[in-house]
N, C-alpha and C positions, 0 to 999 in steps of 0.2 A: 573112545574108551568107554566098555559099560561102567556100567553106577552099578557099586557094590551097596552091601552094607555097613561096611566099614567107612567108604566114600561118603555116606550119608551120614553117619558121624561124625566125621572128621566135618563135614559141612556146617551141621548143627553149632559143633563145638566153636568155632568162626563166626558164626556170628550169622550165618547163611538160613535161606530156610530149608526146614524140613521136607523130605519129598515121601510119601507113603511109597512104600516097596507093594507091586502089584500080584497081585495073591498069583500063586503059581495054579494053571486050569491044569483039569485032570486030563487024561489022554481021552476017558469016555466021558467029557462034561457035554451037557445036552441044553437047549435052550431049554429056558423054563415054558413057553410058547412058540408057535409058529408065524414069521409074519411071511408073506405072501413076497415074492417074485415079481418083479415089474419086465414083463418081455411083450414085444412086440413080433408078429406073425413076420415070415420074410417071406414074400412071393416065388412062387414055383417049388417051395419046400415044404416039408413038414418040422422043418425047426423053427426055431424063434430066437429072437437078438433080443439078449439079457440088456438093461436098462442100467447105468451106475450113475450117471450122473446126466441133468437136464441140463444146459449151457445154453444162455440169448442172450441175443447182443442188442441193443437200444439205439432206434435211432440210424437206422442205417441204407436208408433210402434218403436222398438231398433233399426230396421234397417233404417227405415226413417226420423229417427232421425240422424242416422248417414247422410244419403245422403244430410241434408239439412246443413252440419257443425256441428250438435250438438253431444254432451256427453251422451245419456242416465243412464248411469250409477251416475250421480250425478246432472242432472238437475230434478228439482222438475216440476209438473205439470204447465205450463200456462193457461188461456185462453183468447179467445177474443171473443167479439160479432159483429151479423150480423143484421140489421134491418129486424123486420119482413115480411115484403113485397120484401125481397129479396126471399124468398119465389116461385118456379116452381113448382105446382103439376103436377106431371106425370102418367097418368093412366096405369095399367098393360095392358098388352096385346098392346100398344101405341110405335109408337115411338115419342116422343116430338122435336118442332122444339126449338132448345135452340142457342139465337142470339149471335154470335160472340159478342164481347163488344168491346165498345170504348177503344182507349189508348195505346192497349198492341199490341204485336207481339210476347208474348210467354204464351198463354189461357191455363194452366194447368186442370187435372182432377185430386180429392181426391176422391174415395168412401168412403163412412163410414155407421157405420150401428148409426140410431137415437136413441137416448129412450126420450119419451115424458113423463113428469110428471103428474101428477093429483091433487098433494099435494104437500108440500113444508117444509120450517121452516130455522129455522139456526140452524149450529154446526148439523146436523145430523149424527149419527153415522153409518161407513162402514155397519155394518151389523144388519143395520134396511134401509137402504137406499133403495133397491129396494121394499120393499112398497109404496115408491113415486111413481112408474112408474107405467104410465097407459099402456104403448105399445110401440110397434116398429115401425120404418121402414127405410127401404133403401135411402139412400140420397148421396148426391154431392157437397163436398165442392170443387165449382170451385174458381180458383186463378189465378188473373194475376201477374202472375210471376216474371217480370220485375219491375212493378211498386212497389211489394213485397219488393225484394230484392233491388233497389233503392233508397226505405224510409227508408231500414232498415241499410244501407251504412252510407247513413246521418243522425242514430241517432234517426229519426223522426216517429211519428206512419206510421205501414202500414195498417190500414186502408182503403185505396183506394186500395188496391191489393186483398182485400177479401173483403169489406162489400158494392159491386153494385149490379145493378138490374139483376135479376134472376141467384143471385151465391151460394142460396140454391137450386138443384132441387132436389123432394122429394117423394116416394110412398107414398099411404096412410098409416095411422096410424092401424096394427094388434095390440089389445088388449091381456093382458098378458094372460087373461084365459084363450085366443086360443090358443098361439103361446107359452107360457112359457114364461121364462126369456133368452137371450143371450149370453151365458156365456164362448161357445164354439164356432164350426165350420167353413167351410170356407166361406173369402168376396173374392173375384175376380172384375178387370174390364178390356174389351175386349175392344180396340179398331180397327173397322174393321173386326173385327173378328179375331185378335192376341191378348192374353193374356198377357195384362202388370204388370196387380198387381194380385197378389195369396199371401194368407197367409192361418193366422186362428185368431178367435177373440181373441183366449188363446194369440199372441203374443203381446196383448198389454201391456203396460209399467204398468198402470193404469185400471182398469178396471172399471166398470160402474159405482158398488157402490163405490168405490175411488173415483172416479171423482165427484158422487153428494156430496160426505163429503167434499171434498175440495171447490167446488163452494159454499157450504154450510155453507162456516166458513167465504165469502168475501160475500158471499150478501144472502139474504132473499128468496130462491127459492119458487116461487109460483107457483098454478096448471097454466099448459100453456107452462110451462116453457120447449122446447127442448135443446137438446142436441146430440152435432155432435162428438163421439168418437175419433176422432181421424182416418188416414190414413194409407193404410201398404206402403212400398219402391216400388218404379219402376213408381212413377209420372212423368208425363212428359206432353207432348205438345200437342195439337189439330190445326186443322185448318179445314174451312168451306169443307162440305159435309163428314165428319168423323161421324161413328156411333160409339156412347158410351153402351155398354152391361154391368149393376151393376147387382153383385150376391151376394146374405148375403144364405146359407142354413137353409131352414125352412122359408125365404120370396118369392113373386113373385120377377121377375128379371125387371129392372129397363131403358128404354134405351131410351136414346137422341139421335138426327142428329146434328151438329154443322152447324146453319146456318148464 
C-alpha cells in the first residue's frame, strides 16, 4: 500500500517516526551535471555493454583459497562489489598504462575471466543461469594488499584494498554466440614474462552458473550486471615498469604496464 500523507500522520501521531514525503520531479527536471557512462566495447560491433553493477566473488579457486588462510572445503561463496568507473578497458593487441595506486606497497594481480549479463531476476536457478549471460571477457581484479589485509585484522570492511580507481581492468565484452560458454580451459598470468598463475577454469570452487544463483538469491541481478569469477593461487606483487600478460583460452590475451 503507498504512504500517503495522511499515513504519515497518522504514523507520527503513534508514536512512529516520521518519514519525509519525497519532492515530486518535474517531467523536464535535468541533472544539475553530467556524470559519465561506464560501457565496455563488445567485439565485432559498434555498440557497447552498459556497466550497473561490478560483482566478485572471493576465494574461489581451492588453492587460493588456501593461500589466503582460508578452508575451501567448508567456506560457502562470498562476494563483494567494485564501483563502476573502477572500470580500465584495455584494447587487444594494446599494452595499457595501468597507474600504480595511492596507499599501498604490496599492488597485487587477480586474473579472472568476466561474464556479463543481459538479464537478471532473483533466486535463479543453477541450471537456467547461464541464459543470463551475454559474454565474456578477460579481466583483473587488482588489490591492494596490505590495506586488504589491515581492514580485515581490524574486523573492518576492506573495501579500500579492492574497490579504487582502475582496479577493474577489462577486455572487451565476446558475445556467447561467438565464444560459447566458459566452463573449461586454461587462465594463466605472466608477469615479465614468468608465469605466476596457471590453472583451468574447471578448478573453480563454484562455477559461473553457481555463482549467478547465489548472487541471485542476495539481490535482484540486472542486465549490466558483471561478474568477476574468482582468481587461481600464485598471486602476488607488482611494482612500476612490470608487464601483466592475462590468458583465458578461446579469448584475446590481455596485458598491462604498471606505471
Amino acid at each position: 500500500m503507498p504512504i500517503t500523507r495522511r499515513g504519515l500522520s497518522r504514523t507520527a501521531a503513534a508514536g512512529g517516526a516520521t518519514l519525509a514525503a519525497a519532492p515530486a520531479l518535474a517531467a523536464n527536471a535535468t541533472p544539475i551535471f553530467a556524470v559519465p557512462a561506464t560501457t565496455i566495447p563488445i567485439v565485432g560491433t559498434e555498440q557497447v555493454f552498459p556497466v550497473r553493477r561490478i560483482y566478485c566473488i572471493g576465494r574461489n579457486y581451492a588453492a587460493h583459497a588456501r593461500e589466503m588462510g582460508s578452508d575451501p572445503t567448508r567456506e560457502p561463496p562470498f562476494f563483494f562489489q567494485k564501483p563502476t568507473d573502477a572500470i580500465q578497458f584495455v584494447p587487444p593487441g594494446s599494452v595499457a598504462a595501468h597507474p600504480y595506486p595511492a596507499l599501498t606497497k604490496n599492488y597485487h594481480y587477480e586474473v579472472e575471466l568476466v561474464a556479463a549479463l543481459k538479464s537478471g531476476g532473483r533466486d535463479i536457478p543453477a541450471d537456467k543461469a547461464l541464459d543470463h549471460v551475454y559474454g565474456y571477457a578477460v579481466g583483473l581484479d587488482m588489490t591492494r594488499r596490505d590495506l586488504q589485509r589491515g581492514m580485515g585484522d581490524q574486523k573492518k570492511p576492506w573495501e579500500i584494498g579492492k574497490s579504487f580507481d582502475h582496479s577493474a581492468p577489462i577486455g572487451p565484452i565476446h558475445p556467447v554466440e561467438k565464444v560459447g560458454h566458459f566452463t573449461k580451459g586454461a587462465i594463466s598470468l605472466a608477469v615479465n614474462g614468468t608465469v605466476k598463475q596457471d590453472a583451468t577454469l574447471e578448478h573453480m570452487i563454484w562455477s559461473v552458473s553457481e555463482q549467478i544463483a547465489q548472487l541471485s538469491a542476495a539481490f535482484e541481478l540486472m542486465p549490466g550486471d558483471i561478474i568477476y569469477s574468482g582468481t587461481p593461487e600464485n598471486v602476488g606483487p607488482v611494482v612500476r615498469g612490470d608487464v601483466l600478460v592475462c590468458k583465458i583460452a578461446g579469448l584475446p590475451d590481455m596485458s598491462v604496464r604498471i606505471v
